[in-house]
C-alpha positions as CSV (number, residue, x, y, z in Angstrom):
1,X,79.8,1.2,44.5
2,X,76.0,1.6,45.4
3,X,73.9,1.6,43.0
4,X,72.2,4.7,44.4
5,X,75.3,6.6,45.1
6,X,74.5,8.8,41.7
7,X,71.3,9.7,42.9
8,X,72.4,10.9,46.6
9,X,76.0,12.3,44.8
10,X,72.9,14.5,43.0
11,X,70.6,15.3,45.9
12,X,74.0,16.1,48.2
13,X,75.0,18.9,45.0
14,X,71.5,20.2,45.1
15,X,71.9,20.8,49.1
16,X,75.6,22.5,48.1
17,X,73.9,24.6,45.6
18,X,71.4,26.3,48.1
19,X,74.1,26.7,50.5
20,X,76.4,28.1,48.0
21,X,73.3,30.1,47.1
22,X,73.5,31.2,50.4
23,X,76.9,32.0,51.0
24,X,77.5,34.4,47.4
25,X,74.3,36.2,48.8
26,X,75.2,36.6,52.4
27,X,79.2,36.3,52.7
28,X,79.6,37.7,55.7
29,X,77.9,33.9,57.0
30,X,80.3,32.0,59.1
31,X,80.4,28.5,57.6
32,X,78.8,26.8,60.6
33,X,75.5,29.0,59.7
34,X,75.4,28.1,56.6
35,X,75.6,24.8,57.3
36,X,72.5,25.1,60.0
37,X,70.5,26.8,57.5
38,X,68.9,23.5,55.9
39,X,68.1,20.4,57.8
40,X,70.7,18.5,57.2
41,X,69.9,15.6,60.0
42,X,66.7,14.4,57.7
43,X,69.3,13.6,54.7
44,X,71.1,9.8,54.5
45,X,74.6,9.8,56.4
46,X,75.7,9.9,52.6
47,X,74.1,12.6,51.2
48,X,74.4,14.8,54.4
49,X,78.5,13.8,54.5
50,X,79.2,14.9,51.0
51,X,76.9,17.9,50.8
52,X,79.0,19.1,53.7
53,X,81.8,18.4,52.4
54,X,81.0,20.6,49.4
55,X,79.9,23.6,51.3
56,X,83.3,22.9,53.4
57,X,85.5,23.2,50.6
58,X,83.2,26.1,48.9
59,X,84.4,28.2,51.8
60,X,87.9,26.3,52.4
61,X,88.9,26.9,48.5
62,X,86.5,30.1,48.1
63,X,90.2,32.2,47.3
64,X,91.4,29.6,45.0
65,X,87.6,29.1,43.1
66,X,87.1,32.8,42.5
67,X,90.7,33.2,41.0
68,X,90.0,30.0,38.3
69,X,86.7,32.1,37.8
70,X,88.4,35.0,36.9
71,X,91.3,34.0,35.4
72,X,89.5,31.5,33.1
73,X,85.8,33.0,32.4
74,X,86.1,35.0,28.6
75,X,84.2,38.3,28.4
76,X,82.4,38.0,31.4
77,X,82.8,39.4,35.2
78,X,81.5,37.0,37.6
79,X,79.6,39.6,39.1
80,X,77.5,40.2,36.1
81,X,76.9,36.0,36.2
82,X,73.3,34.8,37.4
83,X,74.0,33.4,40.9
84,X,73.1,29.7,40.4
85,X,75.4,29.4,37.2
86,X,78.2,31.2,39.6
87,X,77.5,28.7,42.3
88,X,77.6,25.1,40.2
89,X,80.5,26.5,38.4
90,X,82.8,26.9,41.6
91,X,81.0,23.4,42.9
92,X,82.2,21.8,39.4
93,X,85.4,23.2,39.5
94,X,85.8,21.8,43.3
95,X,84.8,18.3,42.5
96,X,86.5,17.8,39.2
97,X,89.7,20.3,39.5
98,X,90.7,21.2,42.6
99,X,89.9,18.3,45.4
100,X,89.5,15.6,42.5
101,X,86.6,13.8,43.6
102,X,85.4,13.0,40.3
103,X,86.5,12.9,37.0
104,X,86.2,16.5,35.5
105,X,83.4,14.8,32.8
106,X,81.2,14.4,35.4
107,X,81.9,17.6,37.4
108,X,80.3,19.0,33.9
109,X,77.7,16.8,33.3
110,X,76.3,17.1,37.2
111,X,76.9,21.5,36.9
112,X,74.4,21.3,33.6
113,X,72.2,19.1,34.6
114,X,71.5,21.0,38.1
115,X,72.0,24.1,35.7
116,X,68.9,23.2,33.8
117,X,66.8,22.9,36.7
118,X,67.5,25.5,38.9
119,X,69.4,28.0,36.5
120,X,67.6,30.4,34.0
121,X,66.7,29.0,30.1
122,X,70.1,29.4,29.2
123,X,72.0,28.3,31.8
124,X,72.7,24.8,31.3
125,X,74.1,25.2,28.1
126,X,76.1,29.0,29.6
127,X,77.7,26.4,32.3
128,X,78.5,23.8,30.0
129,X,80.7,26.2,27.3
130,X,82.0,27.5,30.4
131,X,83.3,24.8,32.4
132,X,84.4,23.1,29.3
133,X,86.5,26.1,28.3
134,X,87.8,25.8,31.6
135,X,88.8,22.4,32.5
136,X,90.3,22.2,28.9
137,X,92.6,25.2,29.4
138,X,93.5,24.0,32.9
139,X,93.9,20.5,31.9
140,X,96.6,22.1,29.1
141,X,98.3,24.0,31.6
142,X,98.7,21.3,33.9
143,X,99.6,19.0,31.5
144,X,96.8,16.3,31.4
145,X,95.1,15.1,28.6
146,X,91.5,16.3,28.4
147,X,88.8,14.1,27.7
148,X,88.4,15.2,23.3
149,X,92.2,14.5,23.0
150,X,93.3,11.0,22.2
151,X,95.4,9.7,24.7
């Protein structure tokens, strides 16, 4: 694994995040238009191939995300969420639950971090309870040992 694949992991969620910015305020945006919205050609093959990626399965899984939202989110309506925590909590649940492409730890720990820069005061630690409600509930239902349990 390159040794810089963290960093353009990182920069390719920041890119998702504007897009997914961009598609909770405008969704009547056809995916393709989204996608044209940022300059995507000056980013590495990497970051450019993962960001996509991302915003692809943002509107691919956009059914499924919004149904883990509200089934899972306690005392809140999505709609009443600030719009950045919304979007790196559907990104998070993408990567670490739905299309697996990392481990759900990391999902987390990527959501807060980009929470914390781009999200109000108290988003990174809103995302963090959040998401780790979430994945523990969903790794309960489907069986899998979350990451506080021994295994």
């Amino acid at each position: 694994m390159s040794r810089d694949l963290p960093k353009k992991r990182r920069r390719a969620r920041e890119i998702a995040l504007q897009l997914g910015y961009l598609m909770d305020m405008r969704q009547e945006l056809p995916m393709d238009k989204v996608l044209s919205s940022l300059p995507l050609e000056e980013e590495e093959p990497e970051v450019r191939d993962y960001a996509t990626a991302l915003v692809r399965g943002l509107f691919k899984e956009r059914d499924i995300l919004e149904g883990l939202l509200r089934e899972h989110l306690v005392g809140w309506r999505p709609e009443r969420m600030v719009s950045v925590d919304r979007v790196l909590i559907r990104l998070a649940l993408l990567e670490g639950y739905v299309d697996r492409l990392v481990p759900y730890p990391v999902a987390i720990s990527e959501a807060v971090e980009l929470a914390k820069l781009f999200g109000t005061d108290e988003s990174g630690r809103f995302v963090n309870g959040v998401l780790g409600r979430m994945f523990k509930d969903l790794s309960k239902e489907s069986g899998e040992a979350s990451s506080d349990e021994e295994v």
